[in-house]
C-alpha positions as CSV (number, residue, x, y, z in Angstrom):
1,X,0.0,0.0,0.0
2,X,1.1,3.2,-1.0
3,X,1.5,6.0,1.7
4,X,1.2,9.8,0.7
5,X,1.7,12.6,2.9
6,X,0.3,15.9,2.1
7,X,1.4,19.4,3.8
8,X,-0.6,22.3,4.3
9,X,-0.3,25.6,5.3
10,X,-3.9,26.2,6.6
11,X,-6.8,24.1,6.8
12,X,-7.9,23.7,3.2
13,X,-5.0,24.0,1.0
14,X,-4.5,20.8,1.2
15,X,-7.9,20.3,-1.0
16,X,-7.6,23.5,-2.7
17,X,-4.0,22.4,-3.9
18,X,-4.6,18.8,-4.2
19,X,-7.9,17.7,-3.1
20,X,-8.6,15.8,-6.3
21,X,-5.3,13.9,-6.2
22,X,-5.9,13.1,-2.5
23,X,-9.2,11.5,-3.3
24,X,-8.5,9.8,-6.5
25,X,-5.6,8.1,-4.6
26,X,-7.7,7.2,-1.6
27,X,-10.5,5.3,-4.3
28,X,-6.9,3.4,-5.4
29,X,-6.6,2.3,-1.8
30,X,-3.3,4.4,-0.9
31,X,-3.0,5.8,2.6
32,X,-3.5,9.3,2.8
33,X,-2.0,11.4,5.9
34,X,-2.9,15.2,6.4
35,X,-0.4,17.4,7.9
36,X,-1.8,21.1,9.0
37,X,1.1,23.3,9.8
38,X,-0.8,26.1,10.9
39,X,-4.6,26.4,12.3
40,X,-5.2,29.2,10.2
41,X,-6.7,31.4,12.8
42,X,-5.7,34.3,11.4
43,X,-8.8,33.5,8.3
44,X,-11.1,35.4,8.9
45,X,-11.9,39.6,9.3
46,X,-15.1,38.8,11.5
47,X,-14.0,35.7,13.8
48,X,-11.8,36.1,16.8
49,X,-8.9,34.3,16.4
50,X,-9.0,31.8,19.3
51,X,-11.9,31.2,18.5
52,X,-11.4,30.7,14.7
53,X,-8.3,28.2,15.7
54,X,-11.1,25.9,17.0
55,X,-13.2,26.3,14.6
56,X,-10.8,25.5,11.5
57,X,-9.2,22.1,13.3
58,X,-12.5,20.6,13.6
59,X,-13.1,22.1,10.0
60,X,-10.3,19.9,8.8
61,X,-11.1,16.8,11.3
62,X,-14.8,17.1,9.4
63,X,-12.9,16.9,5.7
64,X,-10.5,14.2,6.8
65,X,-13.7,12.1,8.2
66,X,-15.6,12.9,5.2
67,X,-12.7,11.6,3.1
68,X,-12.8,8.8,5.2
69,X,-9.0,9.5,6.3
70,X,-8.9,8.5,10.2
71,X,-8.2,10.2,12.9
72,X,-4.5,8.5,13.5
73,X,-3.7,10.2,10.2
74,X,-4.1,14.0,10.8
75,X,-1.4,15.8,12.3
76,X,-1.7,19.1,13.5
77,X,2.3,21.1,14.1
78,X,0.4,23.9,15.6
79,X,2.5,26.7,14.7
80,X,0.9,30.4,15.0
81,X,-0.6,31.8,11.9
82,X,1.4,34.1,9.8
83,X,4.8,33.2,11.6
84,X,5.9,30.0,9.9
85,X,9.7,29.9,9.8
86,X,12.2,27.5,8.1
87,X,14.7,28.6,10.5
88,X,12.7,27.0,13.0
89,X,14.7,23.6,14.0
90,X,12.1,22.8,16.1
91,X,9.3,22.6,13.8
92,X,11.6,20.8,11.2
93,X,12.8,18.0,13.8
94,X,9.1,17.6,14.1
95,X,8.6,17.4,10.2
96,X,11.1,15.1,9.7
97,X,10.3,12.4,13.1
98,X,7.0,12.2,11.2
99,X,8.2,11.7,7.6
100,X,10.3,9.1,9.5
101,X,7.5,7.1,10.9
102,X,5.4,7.2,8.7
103,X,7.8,6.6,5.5
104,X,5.4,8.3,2.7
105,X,6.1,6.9,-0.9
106,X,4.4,10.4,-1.9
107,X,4.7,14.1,-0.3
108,X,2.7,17.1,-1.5
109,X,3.3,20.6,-0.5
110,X,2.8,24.1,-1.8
111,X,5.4,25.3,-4.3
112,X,7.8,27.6,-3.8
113,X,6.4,30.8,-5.6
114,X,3.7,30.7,-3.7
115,X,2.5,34.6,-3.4
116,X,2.0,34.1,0.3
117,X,4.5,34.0,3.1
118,X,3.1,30.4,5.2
119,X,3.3,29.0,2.0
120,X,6.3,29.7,0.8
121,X,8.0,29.2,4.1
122,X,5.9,25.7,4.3
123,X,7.6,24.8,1.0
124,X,11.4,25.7,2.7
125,X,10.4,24.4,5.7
126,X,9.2,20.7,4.6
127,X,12.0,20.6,2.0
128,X,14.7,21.0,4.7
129,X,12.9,18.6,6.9
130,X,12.7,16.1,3.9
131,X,16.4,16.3,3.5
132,X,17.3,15.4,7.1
133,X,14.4,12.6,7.1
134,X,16.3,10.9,4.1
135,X,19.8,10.9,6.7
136,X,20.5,9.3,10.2
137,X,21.5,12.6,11.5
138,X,19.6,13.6,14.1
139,X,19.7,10.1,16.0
140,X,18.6,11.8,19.0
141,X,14.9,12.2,17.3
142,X,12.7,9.3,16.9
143,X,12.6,6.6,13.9
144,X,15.7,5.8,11.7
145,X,16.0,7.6,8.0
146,X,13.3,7.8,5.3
147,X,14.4,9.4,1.8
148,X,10.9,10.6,0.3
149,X,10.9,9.1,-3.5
150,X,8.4,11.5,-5.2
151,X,7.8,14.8,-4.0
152,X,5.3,17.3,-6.0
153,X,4.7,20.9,-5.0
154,X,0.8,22.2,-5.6
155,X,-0.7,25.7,-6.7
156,X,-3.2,27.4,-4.5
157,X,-2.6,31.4,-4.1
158,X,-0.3,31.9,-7.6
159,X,-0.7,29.7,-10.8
160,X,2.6,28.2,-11.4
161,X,4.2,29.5,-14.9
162,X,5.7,25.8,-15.4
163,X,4.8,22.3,-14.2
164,X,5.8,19.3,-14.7
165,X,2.9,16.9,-14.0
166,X,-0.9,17.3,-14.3
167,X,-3.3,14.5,-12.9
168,X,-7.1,14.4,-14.5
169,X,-9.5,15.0,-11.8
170,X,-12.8,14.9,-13.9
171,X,-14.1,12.4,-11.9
172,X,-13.1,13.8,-8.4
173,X,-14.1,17.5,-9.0
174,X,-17.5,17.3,-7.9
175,X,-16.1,15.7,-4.3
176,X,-13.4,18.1,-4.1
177,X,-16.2,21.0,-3.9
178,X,-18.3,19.1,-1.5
179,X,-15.4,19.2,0.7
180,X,-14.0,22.2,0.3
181,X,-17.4,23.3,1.5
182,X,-17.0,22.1,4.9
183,X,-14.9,24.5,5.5
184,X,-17.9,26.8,5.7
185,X,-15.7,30.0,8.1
186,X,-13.7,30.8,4.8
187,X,-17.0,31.6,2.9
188,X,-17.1,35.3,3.0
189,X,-21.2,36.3,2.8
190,X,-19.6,40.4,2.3
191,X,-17.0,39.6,-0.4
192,X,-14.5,41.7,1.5
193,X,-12.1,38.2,1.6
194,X,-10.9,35.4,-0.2
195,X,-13.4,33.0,-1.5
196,X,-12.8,29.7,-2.6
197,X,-15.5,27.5,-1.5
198,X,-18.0,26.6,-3.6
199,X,-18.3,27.1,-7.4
200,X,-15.3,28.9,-8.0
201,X,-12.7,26.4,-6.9
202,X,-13.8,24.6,-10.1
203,X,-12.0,27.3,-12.1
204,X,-8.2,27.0,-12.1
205,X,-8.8,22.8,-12.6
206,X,-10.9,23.9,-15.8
207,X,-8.4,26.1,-17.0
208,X,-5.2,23.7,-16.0
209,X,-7.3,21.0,-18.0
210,X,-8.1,23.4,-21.0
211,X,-4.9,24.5,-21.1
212,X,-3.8,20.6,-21.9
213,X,-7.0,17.8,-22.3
214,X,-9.7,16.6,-20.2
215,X,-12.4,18.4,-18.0
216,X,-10.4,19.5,-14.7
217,X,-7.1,18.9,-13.8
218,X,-4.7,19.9,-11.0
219,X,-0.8,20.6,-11.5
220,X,2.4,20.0,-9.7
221,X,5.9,20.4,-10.0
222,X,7.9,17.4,-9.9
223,X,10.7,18.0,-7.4
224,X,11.8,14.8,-6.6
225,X,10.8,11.2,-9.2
226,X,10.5,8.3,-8.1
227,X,12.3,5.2,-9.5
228,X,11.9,4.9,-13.1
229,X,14.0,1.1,-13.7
């Protein structure tokens, strides 16, 4: 059984980047873990932001369930909104104890132009962490080296102006708005905020897919392959 391993910034990247891929792999039977780096509780203009932290984890616990991930497979880091930091060895000895144990044949994480600074620093952040995870440095930590095969970096805030892989996701668009819609405290009723749930989360898949064939598709760069021969 495959094991993939998906990073995100915020509660619902994950399916705004890669929801489609996440699902079509969970029909094939791979096992699908959720990282959530932040809690996102800076989301909203209207909701404080304790109580918005709250509110997004058991957002994402709701997604997860209705994806039928389980609960021993979401992973919250719980750093504070807005001050992810690559710097941080902390948070990467973290990263990389859990890319140990679980040893994922597949990561996913937001690429590196990302026009937003959790998401860029996300993309440095699990990087580093992937290159000590492949080592037995760190000995101290927990569980003995895992080198990640395939690692593929998703779009959410900037279209990327090159990528090197697109899955088809026509079949898995129509669930990857269904749960992007659980995530109901990033729906802005005043327009004043970002937007993706609903309808227009359909849009960039469209265009990726009429850009090259098919109805919807989501792209990635390829920054590590897995074994060709």
């Amino acid at each position: 059984m495959k094991k993939i391993l998906c990073f995100a910034p915020h509660p619902d990247d994950e399916i705004l980047g890669c929801g489609g891929s996440l699902i079509k792999a969970i029909k094939k039977s791979y096992q699908v873990h959720l990282c959530y780096i932040t809690f996102g509780e800076q989301g909203s203009a209207t909701i404080n932001p304790k109580d918005l932290k709250q509110i997004r984890k058991k957002e994402a616990i709701k997604v997860c369930h209705h994806l039928t991930i389980p609960s021993s497979n979401i992973h919250f880091l719980g750093i504070p909104d807005n001050e992810i930091n690559w710097h941080d060895l902390g948070a990467m000895k973290k990263i990389m104890v859990l890319v140990r144990i679980i040893k994922p044949d597949i990561v996913y994480l937001p690429h590196e132009r990302e026009n937003y600074h959790d998401h860029q620093q996300t993309n440095l952040l699990v990087m580093r962490a992937l290159g000590m995870a492949g080592s037995d440095n760190f000995f101290e930590s927990d569980g003995k080296g895992w080198w990640v095969e395939t690692v593929l970096a998703y779009e959410v805030w900037t279209p990327m102006d090159r990528f090197q892989y697109s899955e088809d996701i026509s079949n898995e668009i129509d669930q990857k708005i269904e749960a992007l819609k659980i995530y109901s405290s990033q729906s802005s009723s005043k327009g004043n905020t970002s937007d993706f749930v609903g309808e227009k989360a359909r849009h960039i898949s469209g265009y990726r897919a009429a850009m090259t064939i098919g109805e919807h598709r989501e792209v990635f760069q390829v920054l590590r392959l897995g074994k060709i021969l």
